[in-house]
gemmi code that builds the backbone of each chain (N, CA, C; Angstrom):
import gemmi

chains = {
    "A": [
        ("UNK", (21.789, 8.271, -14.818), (22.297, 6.973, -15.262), (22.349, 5.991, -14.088)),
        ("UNK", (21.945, 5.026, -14.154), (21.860, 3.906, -13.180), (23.523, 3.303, -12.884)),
        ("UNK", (23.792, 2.543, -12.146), (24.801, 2.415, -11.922), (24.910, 1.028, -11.832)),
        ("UNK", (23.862, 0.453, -12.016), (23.056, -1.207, -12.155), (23.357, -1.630, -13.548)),
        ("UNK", (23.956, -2.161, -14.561), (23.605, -2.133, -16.053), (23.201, -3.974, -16.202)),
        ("UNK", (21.982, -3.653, -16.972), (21.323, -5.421, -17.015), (21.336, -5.317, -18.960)),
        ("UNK", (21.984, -6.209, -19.343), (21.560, -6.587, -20.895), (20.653, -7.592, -20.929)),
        ("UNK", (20.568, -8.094, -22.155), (19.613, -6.961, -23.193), (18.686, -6.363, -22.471)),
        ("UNK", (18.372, -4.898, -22.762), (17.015, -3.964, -22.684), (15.816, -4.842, -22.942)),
        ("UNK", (15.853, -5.822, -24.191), (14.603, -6.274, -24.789), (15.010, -7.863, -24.992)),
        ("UNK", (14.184, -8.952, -24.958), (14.415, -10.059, -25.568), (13.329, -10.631, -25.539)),
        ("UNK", (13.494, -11.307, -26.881), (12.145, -12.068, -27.268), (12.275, -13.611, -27.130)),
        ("UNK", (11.970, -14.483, -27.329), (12.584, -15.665, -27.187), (11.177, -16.613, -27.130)),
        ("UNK", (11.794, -17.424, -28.062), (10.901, -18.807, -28.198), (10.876, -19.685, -27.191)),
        ("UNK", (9.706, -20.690, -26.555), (9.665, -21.469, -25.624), (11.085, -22.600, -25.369)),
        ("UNK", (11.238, -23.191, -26.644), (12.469, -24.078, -26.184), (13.781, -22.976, -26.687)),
        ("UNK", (14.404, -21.864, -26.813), (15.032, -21.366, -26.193), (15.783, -21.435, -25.540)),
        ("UNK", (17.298, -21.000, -25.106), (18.047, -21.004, -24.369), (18.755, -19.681, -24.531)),
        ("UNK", (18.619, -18.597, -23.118), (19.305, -17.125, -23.537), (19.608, -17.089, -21.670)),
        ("UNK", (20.261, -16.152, -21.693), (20.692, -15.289, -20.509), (20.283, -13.868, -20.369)),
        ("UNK", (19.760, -13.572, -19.022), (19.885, -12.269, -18.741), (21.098, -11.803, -18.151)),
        ("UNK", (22.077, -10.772, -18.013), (22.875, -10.279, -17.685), (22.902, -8.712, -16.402)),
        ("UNK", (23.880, -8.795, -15.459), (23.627, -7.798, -14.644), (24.757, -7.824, -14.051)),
        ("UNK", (25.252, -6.234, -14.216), (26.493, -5.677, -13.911), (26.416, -4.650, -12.867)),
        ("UNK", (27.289, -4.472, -11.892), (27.552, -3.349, -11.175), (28.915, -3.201, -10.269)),
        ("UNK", (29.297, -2.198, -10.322), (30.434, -2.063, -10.044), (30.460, -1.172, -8.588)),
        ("UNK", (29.927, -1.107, -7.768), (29.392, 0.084, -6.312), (30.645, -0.785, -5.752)),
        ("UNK", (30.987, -1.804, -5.432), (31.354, -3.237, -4.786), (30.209, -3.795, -3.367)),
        ("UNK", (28.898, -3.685, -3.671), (28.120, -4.041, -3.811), (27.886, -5.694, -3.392)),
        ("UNK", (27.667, -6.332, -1.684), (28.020, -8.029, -1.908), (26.430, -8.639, -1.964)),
        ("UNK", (25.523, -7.558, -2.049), (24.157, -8.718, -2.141), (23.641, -7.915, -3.602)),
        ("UNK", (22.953, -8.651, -4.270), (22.525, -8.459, -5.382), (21.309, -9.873, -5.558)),
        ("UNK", (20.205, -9.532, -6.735), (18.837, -9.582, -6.277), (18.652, -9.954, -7.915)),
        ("UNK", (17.295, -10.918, -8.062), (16.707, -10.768, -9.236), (15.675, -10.735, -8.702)),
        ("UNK", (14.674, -9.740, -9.114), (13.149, -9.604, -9.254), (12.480, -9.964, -10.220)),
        ("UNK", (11.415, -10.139, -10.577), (10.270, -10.434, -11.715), (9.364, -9.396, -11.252)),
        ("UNK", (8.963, -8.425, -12.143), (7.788, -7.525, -12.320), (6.756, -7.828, -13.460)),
        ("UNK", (5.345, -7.967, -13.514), (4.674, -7.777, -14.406), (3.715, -6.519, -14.280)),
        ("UNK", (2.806, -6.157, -15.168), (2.701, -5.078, -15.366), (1.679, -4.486, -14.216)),
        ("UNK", (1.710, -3.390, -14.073), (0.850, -2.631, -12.807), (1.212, -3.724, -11.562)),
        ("UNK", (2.165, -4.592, -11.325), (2.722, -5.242, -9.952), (3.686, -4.638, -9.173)),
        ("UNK", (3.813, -4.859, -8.067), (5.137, -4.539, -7.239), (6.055, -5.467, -8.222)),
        ("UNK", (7.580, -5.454, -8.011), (8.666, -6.303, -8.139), (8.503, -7.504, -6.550)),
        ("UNK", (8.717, -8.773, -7.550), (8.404, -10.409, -6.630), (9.733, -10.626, -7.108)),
        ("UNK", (10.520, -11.207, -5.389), (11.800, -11.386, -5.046), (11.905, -12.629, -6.081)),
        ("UNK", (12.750, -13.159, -6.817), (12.926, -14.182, -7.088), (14.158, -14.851, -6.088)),
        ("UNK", (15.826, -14.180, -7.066), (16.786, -14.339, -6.028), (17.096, -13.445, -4.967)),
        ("UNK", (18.159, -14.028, -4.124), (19.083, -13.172, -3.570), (20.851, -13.866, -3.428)),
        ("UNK", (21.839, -13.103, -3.690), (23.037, -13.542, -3.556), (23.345, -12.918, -2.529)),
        ("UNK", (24.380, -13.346, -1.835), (25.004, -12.695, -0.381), (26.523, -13.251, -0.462)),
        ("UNK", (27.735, -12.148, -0.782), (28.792, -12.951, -0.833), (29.062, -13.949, -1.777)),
        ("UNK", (28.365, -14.129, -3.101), (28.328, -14.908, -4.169), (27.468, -15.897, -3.851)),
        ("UNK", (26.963, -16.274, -3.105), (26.484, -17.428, -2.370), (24.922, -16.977, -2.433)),
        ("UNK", (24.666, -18.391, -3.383), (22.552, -18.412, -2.844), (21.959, -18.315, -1.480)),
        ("UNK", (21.430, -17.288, -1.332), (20.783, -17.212, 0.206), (19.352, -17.115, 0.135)),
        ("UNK", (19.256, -16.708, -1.494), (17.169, -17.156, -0.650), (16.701, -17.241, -2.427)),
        ("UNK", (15.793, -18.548, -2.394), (15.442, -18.368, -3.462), (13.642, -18.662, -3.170)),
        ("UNK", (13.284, -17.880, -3.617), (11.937, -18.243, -3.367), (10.655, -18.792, -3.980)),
        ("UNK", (11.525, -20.094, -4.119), (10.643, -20.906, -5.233), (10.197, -20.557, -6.530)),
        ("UNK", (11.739, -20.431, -6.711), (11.224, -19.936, -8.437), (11.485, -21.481, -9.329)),
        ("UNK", (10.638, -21.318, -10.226), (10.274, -22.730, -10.964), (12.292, -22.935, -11.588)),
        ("UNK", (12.678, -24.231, -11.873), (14.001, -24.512, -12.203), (14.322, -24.042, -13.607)),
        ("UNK", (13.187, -23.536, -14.412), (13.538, -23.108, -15.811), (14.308, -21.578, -15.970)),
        ("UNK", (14.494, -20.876, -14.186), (15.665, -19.832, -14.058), (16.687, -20.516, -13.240)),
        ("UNK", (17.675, -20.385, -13.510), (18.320, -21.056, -12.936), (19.673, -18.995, -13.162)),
        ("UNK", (19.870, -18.980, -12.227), (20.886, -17.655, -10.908), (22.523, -18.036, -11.289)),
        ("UNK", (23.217, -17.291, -11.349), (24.270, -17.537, -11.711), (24.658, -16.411, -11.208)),
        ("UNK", (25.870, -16.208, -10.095), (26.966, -15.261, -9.844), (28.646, -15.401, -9.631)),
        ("UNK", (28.602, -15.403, -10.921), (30.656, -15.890, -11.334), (31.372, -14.676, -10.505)),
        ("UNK", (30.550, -13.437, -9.945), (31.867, -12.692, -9.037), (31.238, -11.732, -8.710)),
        ("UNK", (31.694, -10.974, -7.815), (31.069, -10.237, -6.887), (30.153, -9.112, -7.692)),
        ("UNK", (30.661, -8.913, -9.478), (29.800, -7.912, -9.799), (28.912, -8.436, -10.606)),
        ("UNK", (28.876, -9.508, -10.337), (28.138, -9.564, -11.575), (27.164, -10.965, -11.252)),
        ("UNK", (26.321, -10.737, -11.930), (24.996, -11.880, -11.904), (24.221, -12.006, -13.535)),
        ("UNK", (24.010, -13.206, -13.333), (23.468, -13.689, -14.304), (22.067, -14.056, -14.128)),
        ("UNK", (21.517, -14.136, -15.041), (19.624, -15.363, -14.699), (19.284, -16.182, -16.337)),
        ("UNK", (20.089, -17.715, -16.502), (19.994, -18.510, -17.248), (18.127, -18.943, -17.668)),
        ("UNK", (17.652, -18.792, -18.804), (16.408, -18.953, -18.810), (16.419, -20.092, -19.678)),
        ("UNK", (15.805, -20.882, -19.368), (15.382, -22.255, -20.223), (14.019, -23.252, -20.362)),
        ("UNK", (13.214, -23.137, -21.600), (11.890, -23.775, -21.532), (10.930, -22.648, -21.230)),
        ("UNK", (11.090, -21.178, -21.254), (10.053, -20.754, -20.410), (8.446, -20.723, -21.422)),
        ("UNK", (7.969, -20.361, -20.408), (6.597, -20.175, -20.615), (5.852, -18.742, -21.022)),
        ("UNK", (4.861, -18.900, -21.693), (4.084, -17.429, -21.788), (4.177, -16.597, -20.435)),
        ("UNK", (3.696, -17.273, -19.829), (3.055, -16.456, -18.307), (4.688, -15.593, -17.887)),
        ("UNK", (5.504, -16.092, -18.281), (7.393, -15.768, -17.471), (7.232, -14.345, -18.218)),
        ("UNK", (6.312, -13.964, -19.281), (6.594, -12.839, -20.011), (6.549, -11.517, -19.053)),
        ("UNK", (7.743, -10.789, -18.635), (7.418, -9.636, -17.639), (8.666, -8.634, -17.622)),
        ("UNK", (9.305, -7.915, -16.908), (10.218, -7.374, -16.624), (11.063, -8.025, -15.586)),
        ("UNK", (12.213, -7.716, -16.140), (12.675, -8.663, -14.730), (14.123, -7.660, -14.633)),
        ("UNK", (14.483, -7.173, -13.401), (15.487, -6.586, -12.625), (15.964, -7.215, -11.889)),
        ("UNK", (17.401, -6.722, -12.383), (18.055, -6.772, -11.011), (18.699, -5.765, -9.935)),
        ("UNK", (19.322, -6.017, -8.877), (19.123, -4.798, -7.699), (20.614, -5.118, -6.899)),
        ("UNK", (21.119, -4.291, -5.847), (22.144, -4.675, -5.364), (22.288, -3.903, -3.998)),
        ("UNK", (23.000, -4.200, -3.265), (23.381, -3.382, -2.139), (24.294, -3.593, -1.006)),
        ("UNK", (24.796, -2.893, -0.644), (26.021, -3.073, 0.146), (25.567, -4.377, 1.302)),
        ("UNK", (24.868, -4.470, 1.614), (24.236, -5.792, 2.530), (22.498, -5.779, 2.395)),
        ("UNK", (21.739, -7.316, 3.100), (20.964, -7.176, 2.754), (20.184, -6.134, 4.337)),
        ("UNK", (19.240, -5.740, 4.261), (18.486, -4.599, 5.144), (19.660, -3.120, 4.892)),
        ("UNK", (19.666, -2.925, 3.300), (20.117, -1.690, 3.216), (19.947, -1.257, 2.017)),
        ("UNK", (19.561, 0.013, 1.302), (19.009, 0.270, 0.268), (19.287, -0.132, -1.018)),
        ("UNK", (18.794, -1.251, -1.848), (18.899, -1.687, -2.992), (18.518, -0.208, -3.889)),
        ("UNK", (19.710, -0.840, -5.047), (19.699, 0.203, -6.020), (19.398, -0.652, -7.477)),
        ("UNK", (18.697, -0.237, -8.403), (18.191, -1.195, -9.614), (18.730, -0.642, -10.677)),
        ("UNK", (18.617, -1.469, -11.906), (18.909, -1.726, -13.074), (17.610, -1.440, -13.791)),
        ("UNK", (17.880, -0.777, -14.967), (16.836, -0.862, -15.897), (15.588, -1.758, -16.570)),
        ("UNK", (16.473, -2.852, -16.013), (15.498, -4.196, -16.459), (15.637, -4.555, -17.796)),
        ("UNK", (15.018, -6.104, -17.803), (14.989, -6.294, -19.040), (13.681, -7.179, -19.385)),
        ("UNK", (13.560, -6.666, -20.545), (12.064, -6.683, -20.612), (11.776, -8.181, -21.479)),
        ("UNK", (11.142, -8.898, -21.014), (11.500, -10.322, -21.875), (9.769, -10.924, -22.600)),
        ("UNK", (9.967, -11.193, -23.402), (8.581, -11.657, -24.285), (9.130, -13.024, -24.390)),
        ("UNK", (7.766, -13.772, -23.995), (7.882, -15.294, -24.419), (6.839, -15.900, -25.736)),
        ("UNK", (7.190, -15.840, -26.841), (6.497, -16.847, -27.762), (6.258, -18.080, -27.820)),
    ],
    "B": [
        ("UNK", (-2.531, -12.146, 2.069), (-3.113, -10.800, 2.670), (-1.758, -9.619, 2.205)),
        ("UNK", (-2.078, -8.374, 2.287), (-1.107, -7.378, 1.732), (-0.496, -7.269, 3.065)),
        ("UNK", (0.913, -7.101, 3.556), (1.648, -6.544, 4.356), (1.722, -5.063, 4.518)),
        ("UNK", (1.900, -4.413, 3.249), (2.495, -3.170, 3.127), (1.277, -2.600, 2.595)),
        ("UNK", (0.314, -1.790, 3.018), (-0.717, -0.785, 2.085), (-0.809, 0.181, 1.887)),
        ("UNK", (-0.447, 0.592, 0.259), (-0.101, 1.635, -0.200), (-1.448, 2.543, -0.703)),
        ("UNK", (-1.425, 3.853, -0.335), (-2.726, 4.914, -0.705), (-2.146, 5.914, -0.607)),
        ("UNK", (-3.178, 6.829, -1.447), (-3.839, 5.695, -2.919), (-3.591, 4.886, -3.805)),
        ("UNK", (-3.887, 4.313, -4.967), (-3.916, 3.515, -5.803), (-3.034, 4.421, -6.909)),
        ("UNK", (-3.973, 5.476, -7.188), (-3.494, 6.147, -7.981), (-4.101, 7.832, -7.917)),
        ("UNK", (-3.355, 8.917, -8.407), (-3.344, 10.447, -8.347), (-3.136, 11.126, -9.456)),
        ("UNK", (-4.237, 11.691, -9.227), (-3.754, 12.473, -10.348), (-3.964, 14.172, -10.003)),
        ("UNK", (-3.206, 15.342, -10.358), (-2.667, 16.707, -9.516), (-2.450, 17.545, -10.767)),
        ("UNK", (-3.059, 18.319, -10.329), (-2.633, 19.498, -11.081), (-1.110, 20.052, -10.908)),
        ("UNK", (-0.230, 20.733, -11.699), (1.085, 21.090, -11.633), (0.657, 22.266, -10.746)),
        ("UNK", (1.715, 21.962, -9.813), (1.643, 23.172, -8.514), (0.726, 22.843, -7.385)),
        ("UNK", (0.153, 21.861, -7.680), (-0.375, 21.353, -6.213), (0.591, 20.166, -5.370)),
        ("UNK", (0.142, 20.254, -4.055), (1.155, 18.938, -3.170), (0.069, 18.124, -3.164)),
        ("UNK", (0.869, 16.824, -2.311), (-0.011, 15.693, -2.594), (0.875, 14.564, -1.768)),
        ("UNK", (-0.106, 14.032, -1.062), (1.159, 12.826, 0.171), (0.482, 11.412, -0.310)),
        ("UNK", (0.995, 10.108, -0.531), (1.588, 9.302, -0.574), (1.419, 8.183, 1.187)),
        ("UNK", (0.638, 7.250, 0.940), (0.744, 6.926, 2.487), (1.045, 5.369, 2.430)),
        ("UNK", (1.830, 4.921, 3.704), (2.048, 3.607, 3.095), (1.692, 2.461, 4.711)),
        ("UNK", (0.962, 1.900, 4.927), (0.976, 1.340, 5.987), (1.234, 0.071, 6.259)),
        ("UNK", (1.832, -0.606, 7.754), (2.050, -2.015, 7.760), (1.450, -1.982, 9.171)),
        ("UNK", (0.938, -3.419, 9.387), (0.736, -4.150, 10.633), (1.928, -4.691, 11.583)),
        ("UNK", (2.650, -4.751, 11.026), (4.140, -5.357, 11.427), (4.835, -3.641, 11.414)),
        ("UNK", (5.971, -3.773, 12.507), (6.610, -2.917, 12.855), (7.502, -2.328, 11.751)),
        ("UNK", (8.277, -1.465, 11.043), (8.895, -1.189, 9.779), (10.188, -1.025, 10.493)),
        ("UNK", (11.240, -2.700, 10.437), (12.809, -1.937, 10.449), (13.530, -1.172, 9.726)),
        ("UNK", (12.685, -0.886, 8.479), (13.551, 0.221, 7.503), (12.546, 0.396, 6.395)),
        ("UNK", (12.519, 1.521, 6.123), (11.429, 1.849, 5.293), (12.090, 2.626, 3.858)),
        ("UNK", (11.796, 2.414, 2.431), (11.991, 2.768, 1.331), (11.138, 2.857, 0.320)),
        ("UNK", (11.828, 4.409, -0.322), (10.751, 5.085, -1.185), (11.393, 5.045, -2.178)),
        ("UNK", (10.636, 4.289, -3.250), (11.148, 4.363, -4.606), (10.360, 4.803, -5.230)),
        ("UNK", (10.696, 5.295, -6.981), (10.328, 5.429, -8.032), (10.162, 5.273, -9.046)),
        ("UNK", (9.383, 4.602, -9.927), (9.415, 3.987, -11.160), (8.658, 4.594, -12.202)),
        ("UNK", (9.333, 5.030, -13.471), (8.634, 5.140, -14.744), (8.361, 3.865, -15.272)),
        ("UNK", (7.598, 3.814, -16.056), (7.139, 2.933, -16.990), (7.952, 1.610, -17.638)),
        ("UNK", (7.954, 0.510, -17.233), (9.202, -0.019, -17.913), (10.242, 0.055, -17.552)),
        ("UNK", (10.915, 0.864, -16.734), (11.867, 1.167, -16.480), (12.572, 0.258, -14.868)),
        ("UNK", (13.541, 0.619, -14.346), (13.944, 0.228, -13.150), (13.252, 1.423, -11.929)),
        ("UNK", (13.320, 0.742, -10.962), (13.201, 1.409, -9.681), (14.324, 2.214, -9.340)),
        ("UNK", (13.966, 3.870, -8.687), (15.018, 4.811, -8.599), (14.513, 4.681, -7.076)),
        ("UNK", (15.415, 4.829, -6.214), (15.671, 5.309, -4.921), (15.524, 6.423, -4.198)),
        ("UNK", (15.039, 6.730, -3.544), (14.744, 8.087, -3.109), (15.037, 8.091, -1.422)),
        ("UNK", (14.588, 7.690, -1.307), (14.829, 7.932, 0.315), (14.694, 5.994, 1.450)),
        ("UNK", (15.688, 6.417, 2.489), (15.283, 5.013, 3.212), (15.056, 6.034, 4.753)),
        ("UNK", (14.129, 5.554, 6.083), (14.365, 5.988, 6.912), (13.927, 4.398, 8.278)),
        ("UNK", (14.750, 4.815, 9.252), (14.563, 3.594, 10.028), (14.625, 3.728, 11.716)),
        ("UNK", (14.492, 5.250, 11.840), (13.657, 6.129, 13.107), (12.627, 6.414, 13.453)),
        ("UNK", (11.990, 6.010, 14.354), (10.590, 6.178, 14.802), (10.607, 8.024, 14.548)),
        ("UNK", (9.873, 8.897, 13.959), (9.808, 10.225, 13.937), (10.622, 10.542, 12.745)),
        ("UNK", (11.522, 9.796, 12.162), (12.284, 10.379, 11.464), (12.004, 11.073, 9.854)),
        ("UNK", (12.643, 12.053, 9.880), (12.299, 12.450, 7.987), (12.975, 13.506, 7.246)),
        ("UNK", (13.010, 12.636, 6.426), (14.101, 13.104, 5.418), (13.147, 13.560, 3.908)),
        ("UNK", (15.028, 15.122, 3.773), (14.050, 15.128, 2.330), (14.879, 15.640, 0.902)),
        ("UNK", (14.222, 15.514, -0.213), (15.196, 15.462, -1.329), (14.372, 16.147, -2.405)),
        ("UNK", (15.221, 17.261, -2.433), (14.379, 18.545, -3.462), (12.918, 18.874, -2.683)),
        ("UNK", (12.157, 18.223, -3.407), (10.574, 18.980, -2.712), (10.018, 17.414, -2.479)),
        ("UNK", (10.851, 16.464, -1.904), (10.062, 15.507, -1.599), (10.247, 15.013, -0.109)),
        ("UNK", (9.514, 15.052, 0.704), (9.783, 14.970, 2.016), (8.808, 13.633, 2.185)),
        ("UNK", (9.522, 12.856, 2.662), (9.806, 11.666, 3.482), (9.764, 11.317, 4.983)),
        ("UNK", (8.617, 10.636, 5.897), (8.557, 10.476, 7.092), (7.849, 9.271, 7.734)),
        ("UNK", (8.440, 9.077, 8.860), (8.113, 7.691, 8.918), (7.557, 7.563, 10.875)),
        ("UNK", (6.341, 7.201, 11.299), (5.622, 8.013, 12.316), (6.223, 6.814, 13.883)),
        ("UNK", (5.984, 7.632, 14.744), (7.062, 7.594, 16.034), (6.637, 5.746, 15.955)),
        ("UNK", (5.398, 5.140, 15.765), (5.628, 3.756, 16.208), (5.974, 2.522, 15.249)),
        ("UNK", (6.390, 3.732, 14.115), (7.108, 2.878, 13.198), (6.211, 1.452, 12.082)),
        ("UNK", (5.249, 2.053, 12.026), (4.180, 1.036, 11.112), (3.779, 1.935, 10.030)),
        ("UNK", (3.614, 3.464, 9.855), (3.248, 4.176, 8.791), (4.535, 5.167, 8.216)),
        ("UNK", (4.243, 5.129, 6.752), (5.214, 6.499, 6.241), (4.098, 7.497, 5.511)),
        ("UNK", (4.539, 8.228, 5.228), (4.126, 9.063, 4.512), (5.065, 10.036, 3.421)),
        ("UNK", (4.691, 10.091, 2.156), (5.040, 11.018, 1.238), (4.910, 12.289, 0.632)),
        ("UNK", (5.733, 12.841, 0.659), (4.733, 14.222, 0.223), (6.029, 14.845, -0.351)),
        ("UNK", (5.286, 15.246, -1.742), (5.541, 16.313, -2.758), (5.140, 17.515, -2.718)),
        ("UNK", (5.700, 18.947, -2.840), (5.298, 19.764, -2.823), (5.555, 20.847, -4.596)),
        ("UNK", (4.656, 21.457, -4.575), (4.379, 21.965, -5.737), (4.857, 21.145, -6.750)),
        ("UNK", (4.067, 20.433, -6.925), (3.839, 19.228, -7.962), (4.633, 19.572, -9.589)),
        ("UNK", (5.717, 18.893, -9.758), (6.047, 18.958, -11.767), (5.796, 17.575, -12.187)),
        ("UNK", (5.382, 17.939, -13.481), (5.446, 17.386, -14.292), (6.424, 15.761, -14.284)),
        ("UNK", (7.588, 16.505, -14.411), (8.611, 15.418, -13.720), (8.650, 14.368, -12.509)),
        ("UNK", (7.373, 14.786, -11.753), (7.233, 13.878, -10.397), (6.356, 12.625, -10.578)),
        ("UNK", (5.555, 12.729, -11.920), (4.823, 11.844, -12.813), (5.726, 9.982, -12.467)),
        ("UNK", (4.647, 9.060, -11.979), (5.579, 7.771, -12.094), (4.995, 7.608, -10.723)),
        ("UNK", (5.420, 5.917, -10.449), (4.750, 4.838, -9.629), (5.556, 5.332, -8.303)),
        ("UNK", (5.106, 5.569, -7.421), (5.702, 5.253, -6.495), (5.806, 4.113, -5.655)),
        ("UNK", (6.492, 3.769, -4.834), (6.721, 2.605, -4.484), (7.523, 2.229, -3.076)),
        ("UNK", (6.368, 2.152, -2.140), (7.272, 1.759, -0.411), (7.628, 0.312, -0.201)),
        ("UNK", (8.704, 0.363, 0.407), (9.092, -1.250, 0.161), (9.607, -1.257, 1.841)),
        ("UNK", (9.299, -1.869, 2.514), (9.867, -2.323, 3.806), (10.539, -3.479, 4.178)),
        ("UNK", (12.045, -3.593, 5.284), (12.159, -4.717, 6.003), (11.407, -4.723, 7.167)),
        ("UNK", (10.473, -5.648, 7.272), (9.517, -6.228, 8.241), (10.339, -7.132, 9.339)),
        ("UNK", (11.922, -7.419, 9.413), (12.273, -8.353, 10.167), (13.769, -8.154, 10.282)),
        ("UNK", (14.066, -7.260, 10.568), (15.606, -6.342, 10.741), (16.571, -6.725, 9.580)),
        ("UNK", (16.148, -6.697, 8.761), (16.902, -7.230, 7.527), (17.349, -8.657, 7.185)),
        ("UNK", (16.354, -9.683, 8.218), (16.544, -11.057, 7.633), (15.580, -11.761, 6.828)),
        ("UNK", (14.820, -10.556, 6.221), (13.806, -11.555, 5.258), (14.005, -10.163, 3.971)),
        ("UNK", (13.244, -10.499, 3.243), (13.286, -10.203, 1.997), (12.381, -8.603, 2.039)),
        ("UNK", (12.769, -8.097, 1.145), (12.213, -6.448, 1.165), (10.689, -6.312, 0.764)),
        ("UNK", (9.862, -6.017, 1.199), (8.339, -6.428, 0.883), (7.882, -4.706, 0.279)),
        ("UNK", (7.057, -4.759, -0.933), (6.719, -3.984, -1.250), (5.320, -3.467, -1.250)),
        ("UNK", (5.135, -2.389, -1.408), (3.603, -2.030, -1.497), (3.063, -2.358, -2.781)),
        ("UNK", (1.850, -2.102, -2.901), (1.169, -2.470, -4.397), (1.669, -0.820, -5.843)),
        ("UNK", (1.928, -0.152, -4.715), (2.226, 1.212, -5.667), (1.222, 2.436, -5.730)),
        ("UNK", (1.799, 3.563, -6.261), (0.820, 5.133, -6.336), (1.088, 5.969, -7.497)),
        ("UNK", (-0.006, 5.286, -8.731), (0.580, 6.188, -9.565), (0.143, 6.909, -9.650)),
        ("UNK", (0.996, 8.254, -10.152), (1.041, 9.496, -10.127), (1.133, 10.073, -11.448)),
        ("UNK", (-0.212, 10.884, -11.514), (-0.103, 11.813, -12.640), (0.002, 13.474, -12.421)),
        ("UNK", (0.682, 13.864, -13.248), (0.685, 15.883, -12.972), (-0.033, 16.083, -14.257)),
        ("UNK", (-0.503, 16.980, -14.104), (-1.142, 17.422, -15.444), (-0.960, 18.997, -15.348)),
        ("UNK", (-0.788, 19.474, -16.695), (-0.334, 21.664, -16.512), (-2.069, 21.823, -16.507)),
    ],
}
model = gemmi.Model(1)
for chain_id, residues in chains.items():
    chain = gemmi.Chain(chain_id)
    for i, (resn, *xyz) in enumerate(residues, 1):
        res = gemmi.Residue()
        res.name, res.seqid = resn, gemmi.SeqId(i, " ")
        for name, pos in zip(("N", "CA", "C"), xyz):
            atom = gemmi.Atom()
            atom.name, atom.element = name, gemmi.Element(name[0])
            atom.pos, atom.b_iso = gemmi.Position(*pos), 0.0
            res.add_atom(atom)
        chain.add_residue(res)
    model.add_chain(chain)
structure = gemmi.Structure()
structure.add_model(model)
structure.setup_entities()
C-alpha cells in the first residue's frame, strides 16, 4: 500500500471543465511534487512545494494551476485543458528535496 | 539531449535467469534512485545510493553505483515473475538543488 493517496484513480473530463486532482500523505513529509507521465515516458516535473511554498514550477501552461492548503496535502486545479494534457499524473513527496521521493498511484486523466 | 541513459530499452528473461539494468550520466550523480513501475500505476522505490562504490541490496536486487559516480547498475538475480515492470533511474545531478532527472526506463519482462 502506498502511503501517497491521490484521488480520483480515473477522471474523464470535458475541455471547458473544471475538476481537481487531489494528494494526500501523511509521512510529515515538507516537499511534495506533481509530475505528468504519458505513456512509455519517464515522469516530467511539473511542480514542486517546499514548506508549502512554490519553489519550482517548470513552465507548466496556467490551465494547472498547484495548490498546497497544508503540509499534507496538495492539490492540482485543472481548467480548459486540452487533448494532449491526457496522461497520468502523480504526485510524490519527501522529507526534503535531494532525498528519496515516494509516489502515489496516480491519476489517470482523459481529456474529451 | 538525454542526461540520464538508461540500458536497455527493454528485457525480456526467462524465470530464473539474472539480468543487470545500467544507467549512465555525463554529469557526476549526487544521489542516485531506483524505482519501479507497473503499468499505470505509481513509482515504487527501491533503493537510493550516493557513495562513490557504494551498494545496496533488497531481496535479490542489488544496487550499485561505480567509484566516479556517473554509472549505476542493476541487477536481479534469479529472475520472478514478480520482477516484471519499468524500471526506472532517476538522479540529482546538482546536490539536490535542481529537480530529480530521470532515465527513459527498462522494461522488463519474465517469462516461465
Amino acid at each position: 500500500d502506498t502511503e501517497v493517496t491521490q484521488t480520483p484513480k480515473h477522471l474523464v473530463m470535458g475541455m471547458t471543465n473544471k475538476k481537481s486532482l487531489k494528494c494526500e500523505q501523511h509521512m510529515g513529509h515538507r516537499a511534495m511534487y506533481w509530475y505528468k507521465q504519458k505513456a512509455k515516458k519517464p515522469p516530467e516535473l511539473m511542480f514542486v512545494y517546499s514548506y508549502e511554498k512554490l519553489s519550482i514550477n517548470e513552465s507548466v501552461p496556467s490551465r494547472f494551476s498547484p495548490e498546497c492548503p497544508n503540509s499534507s496535502l496538495l492539490n492540482l486545479h485543472l481548467h480548459a485543458l486540452q487533448p494532449e494534457d491526457s496522461a497520468l499524473y502523480l504526485c510524490a513527496s519527501s522529507q526534503g528535496q535531494g532525498l528519496p521521493q515516494h509516489f502515489g498511484d496516480g491519476t489517470r486523466l482523459s481529456i474529451l | 539531449s538525454q542526461e540520464l541513459e538508461q540500458s536497455p530499452q527493454s528485457l525480456i528473461v526467462q524465470e530464473g535467469k539474472n539480468l543487470t539494468i545500467n544507467c549512465t550520466s555525463s554529469k557526476t550523480l549526487y544521489g542516485l534512485y531506483w524505482y519501479k513501475q507497473k503499468y499505470g500505476e505509481g513509482l515504487i522505490f527501491l533503493m537510493m545510493l550516493q557513495k562513490g562504490g557504494e551498494e545496496k541490496s533488497h531481496e535479490k536486487i542489488t544496487a550499485k553505483l561505480d567509484e566516479k559516480k556517473q554509472q549505476s547498475s542493476l541487477h536481479i538475480t534469479a529472475s520472478q515473475p514478480s520482477h516484471a515492470g519499468i524500471y526506472l533511474c532517476g538522479a540529482d545531478l546538482d546536490s539536490g538543488n535542481t529537480p530529480l532527472v530521470f532515465g527513459k526506463g527498462t522494461r522488463l519482462s519474465v517469462i516461465a
